[in-house]
MMTF fields as JSON, N, C-alpha, C and O atoms, coordinates in Angstrom:
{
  "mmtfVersion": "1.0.0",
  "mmtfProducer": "UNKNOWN",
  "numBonds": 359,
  "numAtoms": 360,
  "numGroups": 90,
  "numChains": 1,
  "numModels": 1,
  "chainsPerModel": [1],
  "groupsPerChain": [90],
  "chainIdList": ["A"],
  "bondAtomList": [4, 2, 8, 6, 12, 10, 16, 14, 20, 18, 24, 22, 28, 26, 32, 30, 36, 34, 40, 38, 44, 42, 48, 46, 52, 50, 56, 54, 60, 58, 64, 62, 68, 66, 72, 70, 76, 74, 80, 78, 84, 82, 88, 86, 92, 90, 96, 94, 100, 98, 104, 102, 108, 106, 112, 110, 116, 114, 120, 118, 124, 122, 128, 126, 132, 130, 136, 134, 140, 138, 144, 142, 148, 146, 152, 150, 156, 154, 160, 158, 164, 162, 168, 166, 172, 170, 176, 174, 180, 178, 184, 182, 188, 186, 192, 190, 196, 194, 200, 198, 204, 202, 208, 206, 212, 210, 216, 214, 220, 218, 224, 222, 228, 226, 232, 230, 236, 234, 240, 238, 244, 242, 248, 246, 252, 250, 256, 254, 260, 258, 264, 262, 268, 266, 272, 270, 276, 274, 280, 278, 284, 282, 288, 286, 292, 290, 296, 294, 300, 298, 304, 302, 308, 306, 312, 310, 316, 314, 320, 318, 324, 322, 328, 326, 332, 330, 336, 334, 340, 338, 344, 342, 348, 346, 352, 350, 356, 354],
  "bondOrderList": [1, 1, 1, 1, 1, 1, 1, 1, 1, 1, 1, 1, 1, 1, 1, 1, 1, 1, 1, 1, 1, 1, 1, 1, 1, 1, 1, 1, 1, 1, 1, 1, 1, 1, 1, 1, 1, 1, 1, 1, 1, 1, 1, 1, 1, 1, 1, 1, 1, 1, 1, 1, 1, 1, 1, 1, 1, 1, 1, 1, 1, 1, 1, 1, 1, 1, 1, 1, 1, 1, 1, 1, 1, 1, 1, 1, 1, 1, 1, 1, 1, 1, 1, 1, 1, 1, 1, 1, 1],
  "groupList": [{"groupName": "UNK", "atomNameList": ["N", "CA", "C", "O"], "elementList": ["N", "C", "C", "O"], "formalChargeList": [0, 0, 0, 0], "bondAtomList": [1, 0, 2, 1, 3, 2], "bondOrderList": [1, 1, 2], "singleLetterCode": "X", "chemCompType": "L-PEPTIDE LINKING"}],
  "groupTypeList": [0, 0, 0, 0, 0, 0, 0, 0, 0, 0, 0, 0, 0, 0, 0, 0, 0, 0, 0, 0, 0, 0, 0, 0, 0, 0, 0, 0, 0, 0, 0, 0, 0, 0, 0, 0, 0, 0, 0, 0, 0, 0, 0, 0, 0, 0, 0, 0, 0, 0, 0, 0, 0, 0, 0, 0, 0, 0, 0, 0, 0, 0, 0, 0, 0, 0, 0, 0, 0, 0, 0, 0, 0, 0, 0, 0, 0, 0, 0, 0, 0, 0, 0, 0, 0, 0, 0, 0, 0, 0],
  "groupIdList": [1, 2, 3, 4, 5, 6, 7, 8, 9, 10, 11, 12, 13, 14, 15, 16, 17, 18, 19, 20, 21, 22, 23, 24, 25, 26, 27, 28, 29, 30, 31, 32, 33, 34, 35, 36, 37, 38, 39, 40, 41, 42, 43, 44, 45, 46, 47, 48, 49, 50, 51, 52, 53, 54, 55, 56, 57, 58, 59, 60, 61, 62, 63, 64, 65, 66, 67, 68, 69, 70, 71, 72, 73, 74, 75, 76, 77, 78, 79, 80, 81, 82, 83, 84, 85, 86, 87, 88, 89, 90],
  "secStructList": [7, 2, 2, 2, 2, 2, 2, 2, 2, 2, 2, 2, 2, 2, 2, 2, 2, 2, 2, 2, 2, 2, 2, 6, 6, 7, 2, 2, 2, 2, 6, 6, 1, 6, 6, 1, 6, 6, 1, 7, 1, 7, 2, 2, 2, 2, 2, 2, 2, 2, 2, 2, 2, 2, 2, 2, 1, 6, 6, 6, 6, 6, 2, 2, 2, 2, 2, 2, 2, 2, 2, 2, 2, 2, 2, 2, 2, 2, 2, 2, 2, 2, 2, 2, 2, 2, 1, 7, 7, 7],
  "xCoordList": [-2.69, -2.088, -3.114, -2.902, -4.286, -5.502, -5.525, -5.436, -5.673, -6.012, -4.42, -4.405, -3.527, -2.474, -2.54, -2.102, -3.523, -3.588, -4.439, -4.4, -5.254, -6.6, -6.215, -6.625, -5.391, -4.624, -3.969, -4.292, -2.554, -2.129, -3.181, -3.273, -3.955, -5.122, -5.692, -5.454, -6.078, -7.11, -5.65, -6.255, -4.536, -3.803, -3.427, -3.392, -3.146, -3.106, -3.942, -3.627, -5.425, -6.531, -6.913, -7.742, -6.295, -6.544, -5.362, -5.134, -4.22, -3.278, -4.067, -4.295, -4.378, -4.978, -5.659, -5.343, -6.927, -7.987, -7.58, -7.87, -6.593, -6.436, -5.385, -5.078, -4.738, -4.049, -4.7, -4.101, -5.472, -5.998, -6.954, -6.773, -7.777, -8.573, -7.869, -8.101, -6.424, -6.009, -4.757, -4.957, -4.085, -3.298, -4.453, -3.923, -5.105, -5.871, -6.609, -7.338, -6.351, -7.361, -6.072, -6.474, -4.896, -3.88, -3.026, -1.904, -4.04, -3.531, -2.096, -1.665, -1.687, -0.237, 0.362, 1.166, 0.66, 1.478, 1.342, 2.342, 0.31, 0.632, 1.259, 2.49, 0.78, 1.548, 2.829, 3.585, 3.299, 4.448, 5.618, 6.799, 4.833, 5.22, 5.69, 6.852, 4.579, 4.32, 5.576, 5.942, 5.858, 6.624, 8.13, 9.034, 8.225, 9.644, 9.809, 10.882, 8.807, 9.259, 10.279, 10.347, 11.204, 12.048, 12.988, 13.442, 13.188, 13.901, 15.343, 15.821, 15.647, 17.012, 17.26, 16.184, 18.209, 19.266, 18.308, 18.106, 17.86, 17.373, 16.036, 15.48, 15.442, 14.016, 13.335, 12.535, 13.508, 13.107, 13.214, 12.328, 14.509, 15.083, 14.16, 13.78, 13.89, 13.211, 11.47, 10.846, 11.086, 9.825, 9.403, 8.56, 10.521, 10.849, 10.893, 10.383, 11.668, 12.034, 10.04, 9.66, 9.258, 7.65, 6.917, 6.172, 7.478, 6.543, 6.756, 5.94, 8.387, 8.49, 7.972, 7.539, 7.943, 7.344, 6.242, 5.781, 5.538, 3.773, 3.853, 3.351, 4.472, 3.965, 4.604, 4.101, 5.453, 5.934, 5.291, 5.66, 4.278, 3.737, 2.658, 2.184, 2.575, 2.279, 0.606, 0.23, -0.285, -1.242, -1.297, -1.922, -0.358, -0.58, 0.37, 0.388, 1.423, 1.688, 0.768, 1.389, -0.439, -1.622, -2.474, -3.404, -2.203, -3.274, -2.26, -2.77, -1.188, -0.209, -0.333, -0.626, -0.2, -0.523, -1.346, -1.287, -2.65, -3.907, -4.191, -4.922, -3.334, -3.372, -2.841, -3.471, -1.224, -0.562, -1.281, -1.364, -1.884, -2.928, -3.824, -3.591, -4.68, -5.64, -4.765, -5.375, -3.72, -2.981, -2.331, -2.173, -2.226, -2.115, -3.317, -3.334, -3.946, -5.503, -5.539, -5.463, -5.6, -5.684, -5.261, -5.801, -3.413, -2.607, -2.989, -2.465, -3.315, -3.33, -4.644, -4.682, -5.201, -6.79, -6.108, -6.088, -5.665, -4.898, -4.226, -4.8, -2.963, -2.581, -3.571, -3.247, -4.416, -5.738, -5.863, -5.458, -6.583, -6.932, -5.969, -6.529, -4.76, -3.914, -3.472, -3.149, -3.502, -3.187, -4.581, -4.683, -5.588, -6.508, -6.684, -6.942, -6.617, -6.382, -5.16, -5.26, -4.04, -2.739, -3.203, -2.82, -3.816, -4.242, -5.717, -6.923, -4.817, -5.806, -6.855, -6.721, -7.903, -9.376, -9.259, -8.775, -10.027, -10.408, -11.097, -11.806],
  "yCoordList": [12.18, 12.507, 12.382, 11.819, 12.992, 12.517, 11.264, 10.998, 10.296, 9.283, 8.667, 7.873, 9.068, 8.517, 8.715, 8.053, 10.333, 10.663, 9.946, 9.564, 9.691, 9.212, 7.52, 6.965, 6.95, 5.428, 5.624, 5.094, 6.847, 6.935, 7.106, 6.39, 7.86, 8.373, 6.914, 6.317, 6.6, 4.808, 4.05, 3.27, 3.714, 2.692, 2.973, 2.26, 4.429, 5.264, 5.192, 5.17, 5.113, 4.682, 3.558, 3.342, 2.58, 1.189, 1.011, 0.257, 1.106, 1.122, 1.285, 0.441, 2.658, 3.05, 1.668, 0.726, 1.82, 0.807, 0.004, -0.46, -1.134, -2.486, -2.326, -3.479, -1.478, -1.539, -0.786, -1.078, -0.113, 1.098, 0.522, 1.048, -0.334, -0.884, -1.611, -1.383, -3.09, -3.664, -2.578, -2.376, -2.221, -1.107, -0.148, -0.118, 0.184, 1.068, 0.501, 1.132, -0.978, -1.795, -2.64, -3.605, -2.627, -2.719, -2.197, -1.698, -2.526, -1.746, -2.008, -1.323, -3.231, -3.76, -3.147, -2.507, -2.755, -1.922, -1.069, -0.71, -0.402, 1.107, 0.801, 0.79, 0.596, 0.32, -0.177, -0.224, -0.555, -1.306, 0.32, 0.498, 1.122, 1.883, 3.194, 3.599, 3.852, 4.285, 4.286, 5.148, 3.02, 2.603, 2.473, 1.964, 3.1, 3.582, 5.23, 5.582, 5.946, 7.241, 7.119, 6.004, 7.998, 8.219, 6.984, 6.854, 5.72, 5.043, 5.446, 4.846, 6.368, 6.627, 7.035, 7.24, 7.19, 7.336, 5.94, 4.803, 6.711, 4.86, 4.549, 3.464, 5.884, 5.713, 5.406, 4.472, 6.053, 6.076, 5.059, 4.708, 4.412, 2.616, 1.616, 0.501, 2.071, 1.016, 0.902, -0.116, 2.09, 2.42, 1.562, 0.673, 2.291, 1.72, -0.367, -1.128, -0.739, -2.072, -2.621, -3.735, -1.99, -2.079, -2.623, -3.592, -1.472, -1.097, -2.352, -3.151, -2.214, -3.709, -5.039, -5.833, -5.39, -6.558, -6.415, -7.404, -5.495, -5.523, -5.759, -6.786, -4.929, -5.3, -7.242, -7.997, -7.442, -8.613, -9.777, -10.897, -9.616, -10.641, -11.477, -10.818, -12.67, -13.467, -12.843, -12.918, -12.365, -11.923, -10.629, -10.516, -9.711, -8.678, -8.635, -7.579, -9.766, -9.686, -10.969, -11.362, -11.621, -11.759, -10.788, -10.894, -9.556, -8.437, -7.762, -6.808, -7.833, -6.914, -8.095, -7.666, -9.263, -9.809, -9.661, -9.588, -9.55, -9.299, -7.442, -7.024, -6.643, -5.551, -5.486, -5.058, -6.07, -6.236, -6.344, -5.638, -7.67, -8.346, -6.859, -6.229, -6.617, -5.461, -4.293, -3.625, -3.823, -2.682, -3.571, -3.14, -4.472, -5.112, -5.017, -4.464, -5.373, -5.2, -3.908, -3.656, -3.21, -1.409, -0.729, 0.096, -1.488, -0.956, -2.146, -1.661, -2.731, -3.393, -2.731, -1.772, -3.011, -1.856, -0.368, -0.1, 0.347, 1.29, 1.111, 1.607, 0.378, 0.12, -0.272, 0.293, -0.929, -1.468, 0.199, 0.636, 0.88, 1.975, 3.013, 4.069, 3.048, 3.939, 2.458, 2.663, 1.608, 0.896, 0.89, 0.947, 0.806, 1.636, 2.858, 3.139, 3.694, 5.169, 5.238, 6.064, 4.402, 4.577, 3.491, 3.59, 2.794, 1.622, 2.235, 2.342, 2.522, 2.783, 2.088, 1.093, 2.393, 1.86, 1.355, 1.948, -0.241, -1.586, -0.725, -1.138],
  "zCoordList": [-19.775, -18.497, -17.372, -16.298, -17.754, -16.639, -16.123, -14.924, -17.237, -16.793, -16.056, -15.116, -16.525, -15.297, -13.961, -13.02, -14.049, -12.503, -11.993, -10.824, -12.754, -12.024, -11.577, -10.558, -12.556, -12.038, -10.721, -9.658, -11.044, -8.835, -8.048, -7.051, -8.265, -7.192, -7.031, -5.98, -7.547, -7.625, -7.196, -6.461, -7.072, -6.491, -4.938, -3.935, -5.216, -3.39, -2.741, -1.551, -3.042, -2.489, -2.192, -1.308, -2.973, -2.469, -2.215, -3.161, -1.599, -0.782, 0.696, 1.563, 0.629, 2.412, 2.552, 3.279, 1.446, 2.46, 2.469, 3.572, 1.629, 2.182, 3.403, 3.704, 4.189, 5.05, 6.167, 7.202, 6.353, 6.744, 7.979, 9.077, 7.891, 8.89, 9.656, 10.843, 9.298, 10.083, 10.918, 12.116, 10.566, 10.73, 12.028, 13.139, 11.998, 12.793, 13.848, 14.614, 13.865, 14.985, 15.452, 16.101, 15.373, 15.863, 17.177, 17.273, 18.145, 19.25, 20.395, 21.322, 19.845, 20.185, 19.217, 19.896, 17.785, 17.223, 17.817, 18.439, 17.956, 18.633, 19.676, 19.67, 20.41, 22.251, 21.914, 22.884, 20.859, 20.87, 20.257, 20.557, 19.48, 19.228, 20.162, 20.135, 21.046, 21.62, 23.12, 23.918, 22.929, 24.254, 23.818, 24.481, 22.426, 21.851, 22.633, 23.123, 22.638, 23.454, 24.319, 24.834, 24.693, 25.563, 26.155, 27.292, 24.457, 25.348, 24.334, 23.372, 24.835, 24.141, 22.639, 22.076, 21.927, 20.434, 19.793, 20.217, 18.546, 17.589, 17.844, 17.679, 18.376, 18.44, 17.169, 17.216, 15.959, 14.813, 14.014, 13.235, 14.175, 13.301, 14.487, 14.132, 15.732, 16.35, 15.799, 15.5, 15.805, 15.12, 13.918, 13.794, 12.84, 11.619, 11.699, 10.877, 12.951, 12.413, 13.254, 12.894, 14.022, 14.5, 13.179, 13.036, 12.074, 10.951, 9.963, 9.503, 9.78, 8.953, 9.551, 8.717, 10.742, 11.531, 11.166, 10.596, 11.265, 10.772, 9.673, 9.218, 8.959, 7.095, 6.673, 5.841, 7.324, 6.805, 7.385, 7.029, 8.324, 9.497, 7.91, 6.984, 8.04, 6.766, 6.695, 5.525, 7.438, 6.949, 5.824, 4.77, 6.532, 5.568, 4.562, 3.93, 4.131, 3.084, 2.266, 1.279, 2.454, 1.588, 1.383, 0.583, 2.212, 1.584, 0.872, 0.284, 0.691, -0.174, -1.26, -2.376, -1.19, -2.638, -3.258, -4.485, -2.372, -3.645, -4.121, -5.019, -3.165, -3.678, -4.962, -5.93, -5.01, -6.239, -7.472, -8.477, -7.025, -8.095, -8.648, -9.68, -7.811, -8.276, -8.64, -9.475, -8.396, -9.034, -10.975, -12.117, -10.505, -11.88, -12.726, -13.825, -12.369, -13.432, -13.617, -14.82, -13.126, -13.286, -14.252, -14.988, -14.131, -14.784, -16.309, -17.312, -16.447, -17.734, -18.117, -18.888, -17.825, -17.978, -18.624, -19.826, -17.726, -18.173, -19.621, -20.591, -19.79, -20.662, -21.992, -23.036, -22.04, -22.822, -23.479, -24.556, -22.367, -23.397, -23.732, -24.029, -23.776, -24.65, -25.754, -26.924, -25.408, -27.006, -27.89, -29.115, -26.931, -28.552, -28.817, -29.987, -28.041, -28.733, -29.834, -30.742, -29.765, -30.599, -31.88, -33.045, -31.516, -32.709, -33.661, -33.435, -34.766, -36.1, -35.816, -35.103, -36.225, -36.154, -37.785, -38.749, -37.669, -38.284, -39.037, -39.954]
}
């Protein structure tokens, strides 16, 4: 069970950082965000449709591909060592 935690903790963590620096030096998202205040009903789906435009813009879904990638290794890594703990020793 540890080590499952310790796999979310290690994929949630490299979640932040690969999004975390471009996301934070993004100062047209913000402003773009920011300038949803007080314009009426649907502030939140307008926000929301900010957030999907960023994540889907073709750069950061190549940093969501290679995150994939590295949450894949993790998890097979992972997997690796409970199939030898369950596999009789040679």
């Amino acid at each position: 069970m540890a080590n499952y935690e310790d796999l979310l903790r290690k994929v949630q963590l490299m979640g932040q950082t690969t999004f975390k620096d471009a996301l934070k030096a993004d100062s047209t998202f913000w402003q773009d965000c920011m300038a949803e205040w007080g314009q009426g009903p649907g502030y939140k789906n307008r926000v929301a449709g900010h957030n999907r435009d960023w994540f889907d813009n073709e750069a950061r879904r190549k940093l969501e591909e290679e995150l994939k990638a590295l949450i894949g290794r993790e998890w097979t890594r992972a997997l690796q060592s409970v199939t030898e703990l369950l596999e009789p020793a040679a």
